[in-house]
C-alpha positions in Angstrom: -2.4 28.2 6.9 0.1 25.4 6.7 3.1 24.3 8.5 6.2 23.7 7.3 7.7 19.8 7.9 11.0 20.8 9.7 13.4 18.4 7.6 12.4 20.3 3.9 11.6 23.8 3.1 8.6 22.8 0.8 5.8 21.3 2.2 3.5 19.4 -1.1 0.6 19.6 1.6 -0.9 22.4 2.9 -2.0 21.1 6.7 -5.4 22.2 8.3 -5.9 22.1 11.6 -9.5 20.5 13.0 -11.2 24.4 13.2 -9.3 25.9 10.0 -10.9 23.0 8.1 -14.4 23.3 10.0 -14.8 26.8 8.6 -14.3 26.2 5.0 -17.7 24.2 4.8 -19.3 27.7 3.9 -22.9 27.0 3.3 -22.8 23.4 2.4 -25.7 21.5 3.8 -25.9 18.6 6.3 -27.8 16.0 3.9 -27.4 13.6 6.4 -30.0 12.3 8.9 -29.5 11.7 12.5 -30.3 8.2 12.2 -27.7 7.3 9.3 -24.6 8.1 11.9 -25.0 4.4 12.9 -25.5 2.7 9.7 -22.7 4.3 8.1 -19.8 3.8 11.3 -17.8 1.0 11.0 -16.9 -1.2 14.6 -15.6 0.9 17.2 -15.1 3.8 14.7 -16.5 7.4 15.5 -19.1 9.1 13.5 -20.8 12.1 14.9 -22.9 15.3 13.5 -19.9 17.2 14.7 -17.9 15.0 12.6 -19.3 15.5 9.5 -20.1 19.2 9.6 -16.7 19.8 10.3 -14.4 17.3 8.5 -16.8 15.7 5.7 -19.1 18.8 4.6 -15.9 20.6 3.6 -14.7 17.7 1.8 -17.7 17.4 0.5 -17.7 20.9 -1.0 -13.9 21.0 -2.2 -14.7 17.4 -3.9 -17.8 19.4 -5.8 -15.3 21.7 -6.7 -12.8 18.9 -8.2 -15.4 17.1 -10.0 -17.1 20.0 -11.3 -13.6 21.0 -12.8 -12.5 17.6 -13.9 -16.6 17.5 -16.0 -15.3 20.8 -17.8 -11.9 19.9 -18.9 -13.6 16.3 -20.2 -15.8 17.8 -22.4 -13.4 20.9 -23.4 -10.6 18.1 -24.6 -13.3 16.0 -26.1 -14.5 19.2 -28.3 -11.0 19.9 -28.9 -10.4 16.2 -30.2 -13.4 16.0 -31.8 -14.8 12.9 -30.3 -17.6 11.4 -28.8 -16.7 9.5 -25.8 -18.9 7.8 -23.7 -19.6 9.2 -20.0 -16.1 9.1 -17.7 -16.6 8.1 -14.1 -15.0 10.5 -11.8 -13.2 7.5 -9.1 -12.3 8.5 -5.4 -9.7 6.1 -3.6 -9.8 5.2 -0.3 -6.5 3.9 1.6 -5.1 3.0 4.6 -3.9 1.0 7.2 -6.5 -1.9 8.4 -8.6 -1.1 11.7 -8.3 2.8 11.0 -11.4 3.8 9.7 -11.4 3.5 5.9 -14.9 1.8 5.6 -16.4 4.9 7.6 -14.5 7.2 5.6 -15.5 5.8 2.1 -20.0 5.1 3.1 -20.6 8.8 4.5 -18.7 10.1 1.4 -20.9 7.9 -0.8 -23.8 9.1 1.4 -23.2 12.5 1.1 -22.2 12.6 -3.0 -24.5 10.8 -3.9 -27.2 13.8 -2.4 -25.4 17.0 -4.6 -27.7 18.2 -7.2 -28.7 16.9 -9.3 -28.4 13.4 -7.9 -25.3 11.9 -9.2 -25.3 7.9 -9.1 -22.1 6.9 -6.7 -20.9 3.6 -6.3 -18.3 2.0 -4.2 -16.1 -1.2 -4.4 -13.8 -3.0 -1.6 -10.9 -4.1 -2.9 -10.9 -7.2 -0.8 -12.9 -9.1 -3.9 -9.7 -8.6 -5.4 -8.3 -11.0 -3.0 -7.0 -14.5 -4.4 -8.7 -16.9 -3.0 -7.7 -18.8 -0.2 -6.9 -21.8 -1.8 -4.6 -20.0 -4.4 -3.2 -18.0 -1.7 -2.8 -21.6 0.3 -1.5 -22.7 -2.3 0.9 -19.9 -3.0 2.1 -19.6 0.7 0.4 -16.3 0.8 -2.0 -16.8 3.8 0.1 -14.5 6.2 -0.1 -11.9 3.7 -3.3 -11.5 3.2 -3.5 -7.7 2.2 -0.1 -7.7 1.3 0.2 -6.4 -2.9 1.1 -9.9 -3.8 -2.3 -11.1 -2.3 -4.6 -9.5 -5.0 -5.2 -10.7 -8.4 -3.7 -7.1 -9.7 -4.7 -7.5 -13.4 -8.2 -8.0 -12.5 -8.1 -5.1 -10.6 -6.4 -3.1 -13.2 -8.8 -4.6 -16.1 -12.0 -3.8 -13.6 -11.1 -0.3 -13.5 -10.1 0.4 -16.7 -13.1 -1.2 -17.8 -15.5 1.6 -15.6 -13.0 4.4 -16.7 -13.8 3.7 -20.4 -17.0 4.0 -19.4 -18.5 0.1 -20.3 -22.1 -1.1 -18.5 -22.6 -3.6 -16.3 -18.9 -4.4 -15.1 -18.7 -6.8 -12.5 -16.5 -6.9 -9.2 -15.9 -9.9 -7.3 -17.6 -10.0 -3.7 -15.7 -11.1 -0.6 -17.1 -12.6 3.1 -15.4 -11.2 6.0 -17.4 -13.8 7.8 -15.7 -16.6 5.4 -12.6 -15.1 5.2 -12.8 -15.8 1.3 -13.9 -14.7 -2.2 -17.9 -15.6 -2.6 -17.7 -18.3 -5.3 -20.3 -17.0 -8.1 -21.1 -13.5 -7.0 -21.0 -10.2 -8.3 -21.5 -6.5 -7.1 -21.8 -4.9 -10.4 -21.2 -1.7 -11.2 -23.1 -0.1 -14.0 -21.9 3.2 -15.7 -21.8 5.7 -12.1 -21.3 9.3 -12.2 -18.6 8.8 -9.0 -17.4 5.5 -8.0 -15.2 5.0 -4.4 -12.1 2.3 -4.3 -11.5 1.9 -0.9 -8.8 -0.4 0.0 -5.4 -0.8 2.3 -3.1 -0.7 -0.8 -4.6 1.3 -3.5 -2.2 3.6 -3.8 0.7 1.1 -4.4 3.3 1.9 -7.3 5.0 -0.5 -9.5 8.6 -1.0 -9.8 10.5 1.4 -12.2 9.6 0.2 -16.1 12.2 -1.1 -18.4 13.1 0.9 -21.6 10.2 3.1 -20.9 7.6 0.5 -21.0 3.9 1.7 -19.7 2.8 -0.3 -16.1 -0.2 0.7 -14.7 -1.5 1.0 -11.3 -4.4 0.8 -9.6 -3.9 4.5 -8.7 -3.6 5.7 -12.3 -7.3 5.3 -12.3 -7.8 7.7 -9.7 -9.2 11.5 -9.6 -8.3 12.0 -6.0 -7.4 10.0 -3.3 -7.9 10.0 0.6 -5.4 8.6 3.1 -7.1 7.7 6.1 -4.1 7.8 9.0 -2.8 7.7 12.9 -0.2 6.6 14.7 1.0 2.8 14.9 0.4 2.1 19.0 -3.1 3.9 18.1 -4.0 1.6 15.4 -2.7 -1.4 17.4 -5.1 -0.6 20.2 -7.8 -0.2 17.9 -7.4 -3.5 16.6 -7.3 -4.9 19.4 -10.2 -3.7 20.4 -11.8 -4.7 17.1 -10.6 -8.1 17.7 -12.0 -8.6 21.5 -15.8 -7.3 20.2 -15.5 -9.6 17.2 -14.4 -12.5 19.4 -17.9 -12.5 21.1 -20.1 -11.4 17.9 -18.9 -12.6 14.3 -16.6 -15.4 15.7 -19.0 -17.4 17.5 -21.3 -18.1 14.4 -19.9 -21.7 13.3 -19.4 -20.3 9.8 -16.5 -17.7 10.3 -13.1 -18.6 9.5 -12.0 -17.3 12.9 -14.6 -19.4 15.1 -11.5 -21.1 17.0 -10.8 -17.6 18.7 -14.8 -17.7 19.9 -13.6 -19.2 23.2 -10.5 -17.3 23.9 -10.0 -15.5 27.4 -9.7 -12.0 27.6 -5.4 -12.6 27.8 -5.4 -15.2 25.2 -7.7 -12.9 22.8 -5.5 -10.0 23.5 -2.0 -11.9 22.9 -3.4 -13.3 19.8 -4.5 -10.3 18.6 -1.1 -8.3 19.4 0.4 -11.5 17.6 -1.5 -11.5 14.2 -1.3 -7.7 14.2 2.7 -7.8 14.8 3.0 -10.6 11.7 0.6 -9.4 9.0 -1.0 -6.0 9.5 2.2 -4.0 11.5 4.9 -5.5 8.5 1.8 -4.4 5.9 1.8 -0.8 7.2 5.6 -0.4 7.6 6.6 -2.1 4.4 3.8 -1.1 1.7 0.6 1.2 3.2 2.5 3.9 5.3 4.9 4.8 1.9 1.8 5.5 0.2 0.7 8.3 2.2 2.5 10.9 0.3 0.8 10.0 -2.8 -2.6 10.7 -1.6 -4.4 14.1 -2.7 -6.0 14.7 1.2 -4.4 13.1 4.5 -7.0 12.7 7.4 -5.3 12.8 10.5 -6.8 10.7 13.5 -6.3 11.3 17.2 -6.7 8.4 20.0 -9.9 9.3 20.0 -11.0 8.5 16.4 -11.3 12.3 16.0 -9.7 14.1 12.9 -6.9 16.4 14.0 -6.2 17.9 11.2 -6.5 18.2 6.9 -3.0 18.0 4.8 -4.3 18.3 1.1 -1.8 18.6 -1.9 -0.9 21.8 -3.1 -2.1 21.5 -6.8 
């Protein structure tokens, strides 16, 4: 069932191909409607009824399975204590590089979660509101690493989550404008005690550097219950950005409010070079340097083809 990386003789992953996956679904239903495909693809992304009856219904089911055994062993340690705790959220992350899919990834698993019986209540939170503004990152020099770790206000991060995991109401996350570019000055998604909550974000499975003298430094990942790498190849994520950038040149940059309304006018070579640029100086040095070493930390690998299609499953041998 799984293939054997040719440089080691243990694999942590046991890799799925497209059709070995399919058939573990079993009886899981499609919950979906034919209507939500649409509503829940991001730009350019692909999201079909094939799709999710043979890559997300059986993540759907083996995620059942991991919650379902996480629920037990809460309440068999809390007996064991002797405690009463209040309710623990089971949290999902999300990562990846930007332009591959994440956002798709991240909405049909809330769709689909959120319809297991009984009705759990499933949340989800970008971790772009965890952005510094730009006028600390301005101020900072960070504008060209926007998305880079050093761009995100960590211990709010940290302090947001731990605040769900323990389980406190009302606990509010910071919203961000793609149109803007920018942190929303005085707004709030809040998240209020869910069943499942989904972080979905290009570095959310970052580590620290090694602690001193054994000192405890959290990460955003230590928060986690599982964890889903969305991934393809570089030249394949280039292109799609590309592509992402050309369609949002004549949509989202042409409305006088987006940060990026001087590309609005570009020609088709001048929106491609600039695209190739920004893309070579923030998102490719992003990848290489901080999301792409991530990926062996991630409980499921979804592997993309050209075509937006997942080749293949790699989930960690428990």
């Amino acid at each position: 069932m799984d293939i054997r990386a040719p440089d080691q003789r243990y694999n942590p992953y046991r890799i799925f191909s497209r059709e070995q996956w399919a058939a573990l679904r079993d009886d899981t239903p499609m919950t979906l409607e034919p209507g939500e495909f649409s509503q829940l693809r991001s730009l350019h992304d692909r999201l079909d009824i094939k799709e999710v009856e043979e890559i997300y219904l059986p993540l759907s089911r083996l995620l059942s399975i991991y919650v379902d055994a996480a629920q037990r062993l809460y309440y068999a340690q809390r007996q064991f204590l002797g405690i009463r705790d209040r309710k623990v959220p089971y949290i999902i992350g999300v990562a990846g590089s930007v332009a591959v899919g994440k956002s798709t990834t991240a909405r049909v698993l809330q769709a689909l979660l959120a319809r297991w019986s009984p009705r759990p209540k499933v949340d989800m939170v970008t971790t772009d509101g965890f952005l510094y503004p730009n006028a600390v990152l301005d101020r900072q020099g960070l504008m060209q690493k926007k998305g880079f770790p050093e761009s995100y206000d960590l211990t709010r991060l940290l302090t947001f989550l731990s605040d769900i995991k323990s389980g406190r109401r009302g606990v509010r996350a910071p919203v961000y404008s793609h149109l803007t570019y920018d942190i929303v000055p005085n707004q709030w998604d809040e998240v209020d005690q869910p069943d499942i909550l989904i972080v979905e974000g290009v570095n959310v499975l970052q580590t620290a550097p090694l602690p001193q003298q054994g000192k405890a430094v959290p990460v955003v990942s230590d928060f986690f219950d599982f964890s889903v790498y969305i991934d393809a190849e570089e030249p394949v994520l280039r292109e799609w950005y590309v592509e992402r950038f050309l369609t949002l040149r004549g949509t989202a940059f042409q409305d006088p409010r987006s940060y990026f309304r001087r590309y609005g006018n570009l020609s088709d070579d001048e929106a491609i070079a600039t695209a190739i640029a920004i893309w070579e100086r923030t998102n490719l040095a992003n990848l290489e340097d901080n999301i792409l070493p991530t990926r062996p930390r991630a409980t499921l690998i979804l592997k993309k083809g050209a075509d937006h299609v997942i080749e293949t499953v790699s989930l960690r041998r428990l």
